[in-house]
C-alpha positions as CSV (number, residue, x, y, z in Angstrom):
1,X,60.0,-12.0,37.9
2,X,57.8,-9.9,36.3
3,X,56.7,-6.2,35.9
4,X,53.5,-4.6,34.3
5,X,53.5,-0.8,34.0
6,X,50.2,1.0,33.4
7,X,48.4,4.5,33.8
8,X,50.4,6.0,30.9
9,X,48.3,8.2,28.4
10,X,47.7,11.7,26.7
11,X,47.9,14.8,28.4
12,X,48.2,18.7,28.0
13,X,51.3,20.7,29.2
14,X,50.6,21.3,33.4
15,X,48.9,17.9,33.7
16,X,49.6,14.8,35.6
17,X,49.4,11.4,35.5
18,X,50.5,8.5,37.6
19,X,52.0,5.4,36.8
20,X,52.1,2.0,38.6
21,X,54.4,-0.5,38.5
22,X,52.8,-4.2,39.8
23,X,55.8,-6.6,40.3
24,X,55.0,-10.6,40.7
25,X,57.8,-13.3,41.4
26,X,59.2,-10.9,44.3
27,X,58.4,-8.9,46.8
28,X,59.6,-5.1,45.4
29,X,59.2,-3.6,48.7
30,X,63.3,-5.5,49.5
31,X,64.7,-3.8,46.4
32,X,65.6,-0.5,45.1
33,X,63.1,0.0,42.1
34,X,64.1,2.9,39.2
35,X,62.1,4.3,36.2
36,X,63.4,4.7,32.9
37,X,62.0,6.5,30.0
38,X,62.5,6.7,26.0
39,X,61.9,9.2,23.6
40,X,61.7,8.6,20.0
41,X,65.2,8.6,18.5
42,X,66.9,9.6,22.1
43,X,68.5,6.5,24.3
44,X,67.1,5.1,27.7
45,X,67.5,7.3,30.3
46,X,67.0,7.0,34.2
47,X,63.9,9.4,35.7
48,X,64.7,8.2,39.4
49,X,65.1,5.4,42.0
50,X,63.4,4.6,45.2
51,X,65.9,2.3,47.5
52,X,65.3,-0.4,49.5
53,X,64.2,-0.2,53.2
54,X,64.4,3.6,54.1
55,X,62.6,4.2,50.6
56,X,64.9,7.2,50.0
57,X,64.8,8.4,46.4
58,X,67.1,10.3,43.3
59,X,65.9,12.1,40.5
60,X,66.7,13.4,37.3
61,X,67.7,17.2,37.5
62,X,64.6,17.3,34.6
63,X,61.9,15.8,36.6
64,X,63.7,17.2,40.1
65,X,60.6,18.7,42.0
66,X,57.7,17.3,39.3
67,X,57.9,13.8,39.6
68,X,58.0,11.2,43.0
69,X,58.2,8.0,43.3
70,X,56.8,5.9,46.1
71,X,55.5,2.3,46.8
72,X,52.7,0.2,48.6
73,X,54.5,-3.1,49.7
74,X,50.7,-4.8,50.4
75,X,50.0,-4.4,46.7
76,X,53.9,-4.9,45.3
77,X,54.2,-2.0,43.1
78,X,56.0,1.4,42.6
79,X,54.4,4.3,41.5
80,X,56.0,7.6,39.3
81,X,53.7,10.1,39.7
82,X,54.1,12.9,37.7
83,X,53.1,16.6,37.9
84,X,53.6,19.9,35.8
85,X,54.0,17.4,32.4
86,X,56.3,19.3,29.3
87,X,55.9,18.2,26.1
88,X,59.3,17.0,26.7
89,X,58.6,14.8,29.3
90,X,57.2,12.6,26.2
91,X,58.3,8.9,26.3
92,X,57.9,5.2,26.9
93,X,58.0,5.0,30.8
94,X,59.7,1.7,31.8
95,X,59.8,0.3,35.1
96,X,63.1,-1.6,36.1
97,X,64.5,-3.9,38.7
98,X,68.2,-3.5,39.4
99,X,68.6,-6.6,41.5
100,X,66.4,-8.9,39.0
101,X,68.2,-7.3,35.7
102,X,64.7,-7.1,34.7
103,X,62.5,-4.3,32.5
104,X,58.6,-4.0,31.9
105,X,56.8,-3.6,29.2
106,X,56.5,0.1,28.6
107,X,53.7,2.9,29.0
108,X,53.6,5.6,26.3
109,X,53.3,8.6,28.0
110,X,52.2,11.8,25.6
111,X,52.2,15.6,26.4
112,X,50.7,17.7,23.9
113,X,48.3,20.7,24.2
């Protein structure tokens, strides 16, 4: 089981970016998936889960409204796309597979203007 995040990066307050998630070793589309993210000096904390089969999703109440998650089952990965970035949205984004006690790698995600 493994998980490769990507599409993290610098970006001014109001921006977007979208991250993906490519899974190998199972297929993601029979699992609930969640993000995670890290700021420097804070602890892990959850941004939102997509479950398994009906694809229904939870957020944090800070990303509530900004940020979705979603998946494409052909290509085995989740995507967190995010929208309206604050400079407090700064963080490792990790992607994370409940059923598989398994984390990725991290992607830095920066908002600064």
């Amino acid at each position: 089981v493994q998980l490769v995040e990507s599409g993290g990066g610098s970006v001014q307050p109001g921006g977007s970016l979208k991250l993906s998630c490519a899974a190998s070793g199972f297929a993601s589309g029979n699992y609930g998936m969640s993000w995670y993210r890290q700021a420097p000096g804070k602890e892990r904390e959850l941004v939102g889960t997509i479950s398994s089969l009906i694809d229904s999703t939870n957020y944090a109440d800070s990303v509530k409204g900004r940020f979705t998650i979603s998946r494409d089952n052909a290509k085995n990965t989740v995507y967190l796309e995010m929208n309206s970035l604050k400079p407090e949205d700064t963080a490792v984004y990790y992607c994370y597979a409940p059923r598989w006690v398994s984390w990725g790698q991290g992607t830095q995600v920066t908002v600064s203007s």
